[in-house]
N, C-alpha and C positions, 0 to 999 in steps of 0.2 A: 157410829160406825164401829164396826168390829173389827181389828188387827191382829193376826198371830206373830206371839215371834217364836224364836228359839233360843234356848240360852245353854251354851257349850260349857260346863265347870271343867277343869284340869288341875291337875296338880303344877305347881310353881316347876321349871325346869332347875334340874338339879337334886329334886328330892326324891326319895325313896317310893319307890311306886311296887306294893307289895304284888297286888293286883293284877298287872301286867305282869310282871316278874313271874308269877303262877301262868297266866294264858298262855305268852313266849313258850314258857319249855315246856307247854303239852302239845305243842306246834308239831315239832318234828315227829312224833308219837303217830299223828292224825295225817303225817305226809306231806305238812308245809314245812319243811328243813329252810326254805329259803326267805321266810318272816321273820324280821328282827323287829327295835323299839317299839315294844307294844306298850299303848299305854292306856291305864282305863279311867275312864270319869264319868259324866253325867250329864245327861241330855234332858233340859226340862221346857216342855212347850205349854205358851203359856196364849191366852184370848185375852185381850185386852180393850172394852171396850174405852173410846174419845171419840172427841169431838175432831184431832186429826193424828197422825201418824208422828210427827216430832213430839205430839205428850205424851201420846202409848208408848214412842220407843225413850222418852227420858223417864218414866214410869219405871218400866222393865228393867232400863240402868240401874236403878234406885234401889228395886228388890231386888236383882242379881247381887249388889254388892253389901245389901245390908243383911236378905235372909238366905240367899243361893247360895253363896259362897264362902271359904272364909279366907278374907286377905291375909292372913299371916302366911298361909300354906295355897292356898288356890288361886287362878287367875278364872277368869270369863271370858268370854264374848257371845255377843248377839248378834245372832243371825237375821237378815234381812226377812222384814215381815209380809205379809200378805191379807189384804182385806177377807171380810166374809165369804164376797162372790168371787176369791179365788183371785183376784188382781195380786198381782206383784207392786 
């Protein structure tokens, strides 16, 4: 069976987010004066064939933290997954 998930990278709070810092202040330029804490990361969706959904989604853990991300400066999460035929 085939499982999708999602995996959300972010920077650690607290650190310097160059990135967003650029989006934010070309905000009020475009007419959204009223958007603040922008912050930008990485959205990585991934098919994960098993045999059930707790080893696709301890899989996905596994690569999130060993190749997705990196612990000194980023955090994750995993978004809940969905079979082939589109089940939640």
């Amino acid at each position: 069976m085939t499982f999708t998930f999602e995996v959300l990278v972010t920077l650690k709070p607290g650190l310097a987010d160059p990135q967003g810092k650029a989006v934010e202040a070309s905000l009020p330029a475009m007419g959204f004066a009223n958007v603040s804490g922008v912050h930008v990361g990485r959205h990585v969706r991934l098919d994960v064939e098993a045999t059930n959904e707790a080893t696709a989604a301890a899989q996905v853990e596994e690569v999130a933290r060993r190749l997705l991300s990196n612990p000194v400066i980023e955090d994750f999460r995993v978004l809940q997954s969905a079979t082939a035929d589109g089940a939640a």
